[in-house]
C-alpha positions as CSV (number, residue, x, y, z in Angstrom):
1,X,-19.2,-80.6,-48.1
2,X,-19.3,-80.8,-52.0
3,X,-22.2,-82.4,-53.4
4,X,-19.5,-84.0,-56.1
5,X,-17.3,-85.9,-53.2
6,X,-19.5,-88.9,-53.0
7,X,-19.7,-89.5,-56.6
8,X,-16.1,-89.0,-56.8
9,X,-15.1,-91.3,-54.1
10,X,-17.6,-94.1,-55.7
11,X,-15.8,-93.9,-58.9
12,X,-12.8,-94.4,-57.4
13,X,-13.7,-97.4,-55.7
14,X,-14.7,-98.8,-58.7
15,X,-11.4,-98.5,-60.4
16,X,-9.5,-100.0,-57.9
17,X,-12.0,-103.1,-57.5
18,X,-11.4,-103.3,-61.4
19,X,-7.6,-103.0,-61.1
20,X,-7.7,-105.6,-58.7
21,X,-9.7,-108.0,-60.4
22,X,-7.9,-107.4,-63.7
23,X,-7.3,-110.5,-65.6
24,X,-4.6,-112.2,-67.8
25,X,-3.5,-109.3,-70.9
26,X,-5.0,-109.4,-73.8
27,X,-2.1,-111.2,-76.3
28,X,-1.8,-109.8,-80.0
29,X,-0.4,-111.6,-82.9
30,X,3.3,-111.1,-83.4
31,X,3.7,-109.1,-86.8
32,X,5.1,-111.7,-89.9
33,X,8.6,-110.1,-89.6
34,X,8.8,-110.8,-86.2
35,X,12.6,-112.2,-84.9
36,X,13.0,-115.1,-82.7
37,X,10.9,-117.9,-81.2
38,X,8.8,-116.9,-78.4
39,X,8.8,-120.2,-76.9
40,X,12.3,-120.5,-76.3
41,X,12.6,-116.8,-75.2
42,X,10.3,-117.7,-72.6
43,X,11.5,-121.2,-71.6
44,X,15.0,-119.2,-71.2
45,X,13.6,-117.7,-68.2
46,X,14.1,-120.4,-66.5
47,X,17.6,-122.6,-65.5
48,X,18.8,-125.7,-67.6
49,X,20.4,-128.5,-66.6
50,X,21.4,-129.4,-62.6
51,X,21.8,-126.7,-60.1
52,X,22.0,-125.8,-56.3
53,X,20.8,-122.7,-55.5
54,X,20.9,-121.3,-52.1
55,X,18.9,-118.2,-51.0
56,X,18.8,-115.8,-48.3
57,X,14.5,-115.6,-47.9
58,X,12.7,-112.9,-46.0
59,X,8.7,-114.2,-45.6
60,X,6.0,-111.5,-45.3
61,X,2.9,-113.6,-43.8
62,X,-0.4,-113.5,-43.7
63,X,-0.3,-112.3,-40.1
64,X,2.1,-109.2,-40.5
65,X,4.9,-111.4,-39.3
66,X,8.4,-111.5,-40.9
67,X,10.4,-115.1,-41.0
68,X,14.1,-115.0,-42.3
69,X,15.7,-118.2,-43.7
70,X,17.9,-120.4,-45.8
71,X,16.9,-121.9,-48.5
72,X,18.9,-125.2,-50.0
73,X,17.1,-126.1,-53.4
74,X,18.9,-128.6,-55.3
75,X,17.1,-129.1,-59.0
76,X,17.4,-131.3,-61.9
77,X,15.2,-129.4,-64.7
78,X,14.9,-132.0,-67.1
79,X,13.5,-134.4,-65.0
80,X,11.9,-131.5,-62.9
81,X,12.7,-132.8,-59.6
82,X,14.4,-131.3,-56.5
83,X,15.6,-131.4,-52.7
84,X,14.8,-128.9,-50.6
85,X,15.7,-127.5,-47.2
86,X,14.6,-124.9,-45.3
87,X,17.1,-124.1,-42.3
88,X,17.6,-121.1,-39.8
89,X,20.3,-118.6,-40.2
90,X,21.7,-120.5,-37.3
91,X,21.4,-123.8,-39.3
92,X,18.6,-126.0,-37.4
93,X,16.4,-127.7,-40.3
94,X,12.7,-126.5,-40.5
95,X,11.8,-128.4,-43.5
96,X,13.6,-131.0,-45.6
97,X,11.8,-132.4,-48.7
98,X,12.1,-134.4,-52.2
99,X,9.9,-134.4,-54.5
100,X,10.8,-136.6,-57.9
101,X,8.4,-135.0,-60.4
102,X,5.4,-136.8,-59.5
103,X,4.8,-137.5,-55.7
104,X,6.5,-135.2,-52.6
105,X,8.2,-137.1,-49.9
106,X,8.7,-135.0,-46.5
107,X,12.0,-136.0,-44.4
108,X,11.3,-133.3,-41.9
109,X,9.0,-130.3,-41.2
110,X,9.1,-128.6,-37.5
111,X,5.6,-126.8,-36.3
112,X,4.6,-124.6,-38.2
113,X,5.5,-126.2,-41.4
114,X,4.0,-129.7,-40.3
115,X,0.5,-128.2,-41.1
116,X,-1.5,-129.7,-43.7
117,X,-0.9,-128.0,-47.3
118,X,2.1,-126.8,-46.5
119,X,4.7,-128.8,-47.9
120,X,2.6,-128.5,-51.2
121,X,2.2,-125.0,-51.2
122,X,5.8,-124.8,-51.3
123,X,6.9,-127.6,-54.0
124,X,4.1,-125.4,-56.1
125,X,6.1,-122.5,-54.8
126,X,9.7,-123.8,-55.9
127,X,8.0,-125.6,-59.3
128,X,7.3,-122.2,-60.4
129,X,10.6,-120.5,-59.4
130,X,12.8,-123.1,-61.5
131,X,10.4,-124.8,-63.8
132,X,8.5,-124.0,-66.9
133,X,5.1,-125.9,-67.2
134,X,4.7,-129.3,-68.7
135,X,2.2,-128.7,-71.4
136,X,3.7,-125.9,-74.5
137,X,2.5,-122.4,-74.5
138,X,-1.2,-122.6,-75.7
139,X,-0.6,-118.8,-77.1
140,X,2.3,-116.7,-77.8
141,X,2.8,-112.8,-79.0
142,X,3.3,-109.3,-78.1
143,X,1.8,-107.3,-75.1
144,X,1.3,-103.5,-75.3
145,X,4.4,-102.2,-74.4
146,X,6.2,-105.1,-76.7
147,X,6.5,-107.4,-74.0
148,X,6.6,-111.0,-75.2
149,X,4.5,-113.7,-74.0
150,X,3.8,-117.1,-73.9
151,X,0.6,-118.4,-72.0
152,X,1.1,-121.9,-70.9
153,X,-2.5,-123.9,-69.9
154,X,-2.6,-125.6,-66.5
155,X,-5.2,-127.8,-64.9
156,X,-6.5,-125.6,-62.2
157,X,-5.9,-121.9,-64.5
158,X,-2.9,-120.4,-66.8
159,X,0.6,-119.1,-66.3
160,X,2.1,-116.4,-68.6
161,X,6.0,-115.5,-68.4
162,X,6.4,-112.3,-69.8
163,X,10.1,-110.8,-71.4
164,X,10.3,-107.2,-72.1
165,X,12.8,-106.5,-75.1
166,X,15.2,-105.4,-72.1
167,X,15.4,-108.6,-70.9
168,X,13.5,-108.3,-67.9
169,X,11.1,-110.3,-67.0
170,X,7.6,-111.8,-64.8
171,X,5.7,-115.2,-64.6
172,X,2.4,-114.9,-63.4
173,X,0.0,-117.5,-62.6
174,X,-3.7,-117.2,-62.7
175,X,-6.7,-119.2,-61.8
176,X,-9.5,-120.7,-63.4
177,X,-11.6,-117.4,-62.1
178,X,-8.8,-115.4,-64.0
179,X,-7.7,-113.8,-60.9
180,X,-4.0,-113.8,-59.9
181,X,-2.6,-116.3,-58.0
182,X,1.2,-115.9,-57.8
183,X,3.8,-113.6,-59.2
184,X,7.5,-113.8,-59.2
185,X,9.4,-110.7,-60.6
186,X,13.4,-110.3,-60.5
187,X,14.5,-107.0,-58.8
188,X,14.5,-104.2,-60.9
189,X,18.0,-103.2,-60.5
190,X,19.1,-105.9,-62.8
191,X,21.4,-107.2,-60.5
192,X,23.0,-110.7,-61.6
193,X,24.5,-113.2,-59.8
194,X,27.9,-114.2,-61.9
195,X,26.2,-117.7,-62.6
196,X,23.7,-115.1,-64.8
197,X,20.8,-116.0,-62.4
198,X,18.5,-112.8,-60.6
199,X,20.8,-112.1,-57.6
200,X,17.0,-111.0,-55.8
201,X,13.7,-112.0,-56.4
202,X,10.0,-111.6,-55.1
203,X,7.4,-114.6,-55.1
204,X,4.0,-112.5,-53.9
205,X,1.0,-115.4,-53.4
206,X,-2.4,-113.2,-53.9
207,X,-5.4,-113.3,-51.9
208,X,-6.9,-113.2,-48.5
209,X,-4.1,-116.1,-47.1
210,X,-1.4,-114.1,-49.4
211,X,2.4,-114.0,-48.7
212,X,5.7,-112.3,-50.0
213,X,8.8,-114.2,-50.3
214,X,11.9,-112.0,-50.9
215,X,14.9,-114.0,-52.0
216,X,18.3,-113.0,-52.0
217,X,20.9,-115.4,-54.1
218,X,23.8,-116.9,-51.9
219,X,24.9,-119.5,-53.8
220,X,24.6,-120.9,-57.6
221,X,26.4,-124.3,-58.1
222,X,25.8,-126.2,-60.9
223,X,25.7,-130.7,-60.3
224,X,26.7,-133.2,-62.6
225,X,23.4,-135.7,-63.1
226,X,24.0,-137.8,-60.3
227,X,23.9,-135.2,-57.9
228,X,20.5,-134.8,-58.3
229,X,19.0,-138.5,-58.3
């Protein structure tokens, strides 16, 4: 046995505990010639006016189990309210909520999803798919690879959406520790729905209790303002 291999092996270790405790990216200052406004490249990221989306959801749980659903959101992003519904392919309702902005009312949740935190978990969850925080970016600039960014400040942590000059992009959300919390990336293939919206995304929750959530877009219709109260 080499006398190098445990030395070796320790300094890999280390790397990957630092890779996984990596924090937010540094942010540098834009340069004064600098196109655009960062705020609203960011905030485009996410859809305007009243929608109903409907997705095709594969969920990756903490146990190693798979779950395939529908998923009904109907969302008002001015007012940042929505419906949701979470049925079987064959149509049964698991989970039916409102929430109006402020307070979450549950019309029906079927075991598991009657457990406690649940139905928060998952306005949190659909808040961050559609909407962009309350409070404006606290910073805003240029990653290494010339990524924008904005990083918006939230009461428990921060959030940064991130555009590459592409087009692509990531919101990540981080907590007060600086450690990640959730991510939500489009697929990589670029593929758009002909309403303009991801036709796939990922929502990954981190940690010990983490999740995927791989969406698939159905359906994109957009509501007048009535549709929605």
């Amino acid at each position: 046995m080499s006398k190098h291999r445990f030395p070796i092996m320790t300094a890999i270790l280390v790397m990957l505990l630092v890779v996984a405790c990596a924090g937010p990216p540094r942010i540098a200052l834009p340069p004064d010639d600098t196109n655009g406004d960062f705020a609203a490249d960011c905030a485009a990221v996410f859809p305007q006016g009243n929608w109903q989306f409907a997705h095709a959801i594969q969920a990756h749980l903490p146990d190693g189990s798979r779950q395939t659903m529908i998923g009904i959101t109907r969302i008002s992003a001015a007012a940042q309210a929505f419906e949701c519904a979470m049925l079987t392919l064959e149509g049964m309702v698991l989970f039916q909520a409102r929430y109006d902005g402020t307070a979450i009312e549950v019309k029906k949740a079927v075991p598991p999803m009657d457990q406690p935190g649940f139905a928060q978990g998952l306005i949190d969850d659909i808040a961050l798919l559609f909407f962009p925080p309350a409070a404006p970016p606290a910073q805003s600039g240029l990653l290494k690879d010339g990524a924008r960014i904005c990083r918006y400040p939230l009461g428990d942590g921060i959030q940064d959406v991130v555009v590459q000059p592409d087009g692509r992009w990531e919101i990540r959300r981080y907590g007060a520790d600086g450690r990640p919390r959730r991510t939500v990336l489009p697929d990589g293939s670029e593929a758009r729905h002909p309403q303009g919206f991801p036709s796939r995304l990922e929502l990954r929750a981190h940690g010990a209790k983490g999740y995927r959530l791989n969406m698939s877009l159905m359906e994109a219709v957009p509501l007048d303002s009535r549709s929605t109260q």
